[in-house]
N, C-alpha and C positions, 0 to 999 in steps of 0.2 A: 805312810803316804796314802795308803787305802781308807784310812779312817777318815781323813784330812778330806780327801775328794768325797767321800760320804755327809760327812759334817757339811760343807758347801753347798752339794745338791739340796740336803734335806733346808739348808739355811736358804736357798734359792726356789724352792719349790715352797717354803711358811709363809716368804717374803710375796710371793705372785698372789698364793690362796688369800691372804693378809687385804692383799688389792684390789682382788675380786668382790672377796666382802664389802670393803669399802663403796666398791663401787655400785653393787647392788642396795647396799643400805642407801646410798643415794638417790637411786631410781625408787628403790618404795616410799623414800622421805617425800620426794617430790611429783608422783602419783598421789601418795594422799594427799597433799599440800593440795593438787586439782581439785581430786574428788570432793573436797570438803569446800574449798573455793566454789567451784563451780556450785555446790548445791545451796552456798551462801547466796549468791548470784541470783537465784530462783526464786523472784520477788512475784508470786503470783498474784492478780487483781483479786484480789478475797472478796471483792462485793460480785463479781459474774461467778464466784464458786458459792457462792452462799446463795446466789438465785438460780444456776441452772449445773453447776458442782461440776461446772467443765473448768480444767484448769489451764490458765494461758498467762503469759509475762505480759504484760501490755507497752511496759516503759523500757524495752532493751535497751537503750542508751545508760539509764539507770541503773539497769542489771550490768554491764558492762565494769561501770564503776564501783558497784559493789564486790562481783568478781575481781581486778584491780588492787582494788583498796583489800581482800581476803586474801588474794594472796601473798602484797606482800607482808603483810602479818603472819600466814602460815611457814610464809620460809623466811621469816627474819630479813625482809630485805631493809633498805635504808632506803630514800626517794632518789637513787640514782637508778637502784634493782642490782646491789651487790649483797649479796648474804650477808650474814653473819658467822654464818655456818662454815668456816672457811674452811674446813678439816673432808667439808663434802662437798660444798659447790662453791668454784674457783672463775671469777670474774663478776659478770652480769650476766642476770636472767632477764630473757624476752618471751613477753607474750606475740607468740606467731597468730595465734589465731582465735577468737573468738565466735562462735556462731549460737543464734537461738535459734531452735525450733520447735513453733507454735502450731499445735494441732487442733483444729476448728473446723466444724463445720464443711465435712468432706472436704478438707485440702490442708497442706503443711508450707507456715507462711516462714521462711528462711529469712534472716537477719544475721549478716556475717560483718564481723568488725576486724579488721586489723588492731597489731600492738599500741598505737596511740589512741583507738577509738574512732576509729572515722569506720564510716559505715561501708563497707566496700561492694555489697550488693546486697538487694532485697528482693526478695521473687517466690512464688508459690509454685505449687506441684502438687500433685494427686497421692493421696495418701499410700504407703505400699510401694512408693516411687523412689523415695529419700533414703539415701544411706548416708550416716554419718562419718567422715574422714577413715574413722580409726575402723570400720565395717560393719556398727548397728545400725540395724533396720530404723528406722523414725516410727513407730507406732502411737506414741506420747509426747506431749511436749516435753524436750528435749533442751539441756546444755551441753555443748562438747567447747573445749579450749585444747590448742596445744603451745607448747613452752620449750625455748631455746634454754639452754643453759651448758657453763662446762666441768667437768671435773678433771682430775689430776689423776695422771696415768701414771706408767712406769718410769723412773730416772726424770721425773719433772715433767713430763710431756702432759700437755691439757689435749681432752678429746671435748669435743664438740658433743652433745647429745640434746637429745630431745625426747618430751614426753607428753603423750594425750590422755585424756579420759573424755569419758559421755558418762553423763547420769539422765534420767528421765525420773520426770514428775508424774508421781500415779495416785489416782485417789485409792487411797486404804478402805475395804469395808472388812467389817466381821461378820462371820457366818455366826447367825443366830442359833 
């Protein structure tokens, strides 16, 4: 009977760690899914970095869509925004939030889109001023999105979760 009630625990404690994993492989699946989206997104104007090598999005409408169209490639979506991935993320993924920001010319020019693309506001601030959602500073121009999605808990239960990243655009030099 001891064995029996040990067998159990240890078969109910595999079963939770088994879960966790899952679930964590799911949050780093769709963390990088961002990171890489979003730094797809970062269509900088090459002709104002090639004449004064400041770097700025000029068509966030454009980067919007391409963030969009990267990520549902990066997480298998289908053009409803259901995975394919169904063993990690269980329904539809939504884009909660989209924001650019552009650093120019002492000030930081913000461009934030909701999940369809519609521009929800546009507005500037002083540089040193801007944090981004998830708590980085805005020093560079900057992309941050954050992403609705669910996974599949214990006994069939779906939770709800969400996940952000920021990445910033920096020019590279080497030290000679």
């Amino acid at each position: 009977m001891v064995s029996m009630f040990l067998f159990l625990t240890v078969l109910i404690v595999a079963v939770f760690q088994f879960k966790v994993y899952t679930l964590m492989t799911a949050g780093a699946y769709v963390e990088d899914a961002l990171a890489a989206s979003n730094l797809a997104s970062a269509l900088i104007d090459v002709r104002e970095y090639g004449r004064s090598h400041r770097i700025r999005i000029e068509d966030t409408q454009e980067a919007f869509r391409v963030y969009r169209d990267a990520l549902h490639c990066n997480l298998a979506l289908d053009g409803e925004g259901y995975s394919s991935r169904e063993e990690l993320l269980t329904g539809r993924v939504w884009i909660r939030e989209y924001i650019v920001y552009n650093v120019l010319d002492g000030e930081v020019r913000i461009d934030a889109y909701d999940g369809e693309g519609n521009c929800l506001r546009q507005e500037t601030a002083p540089p040193g001023s801007v944090w981004t959602p998830d708590g980085i500073l805005v020093e560079h121009t900057t992309v941050y999105s954050r992403v609705g999605f669910r996974v599949m808990g214990l006994m069939g239960q779906r939770l709800d979760a969400e996940k952000q990243k920021s990445v910033d655009i920096v020019r590279y030099e080497e030290d000679d």
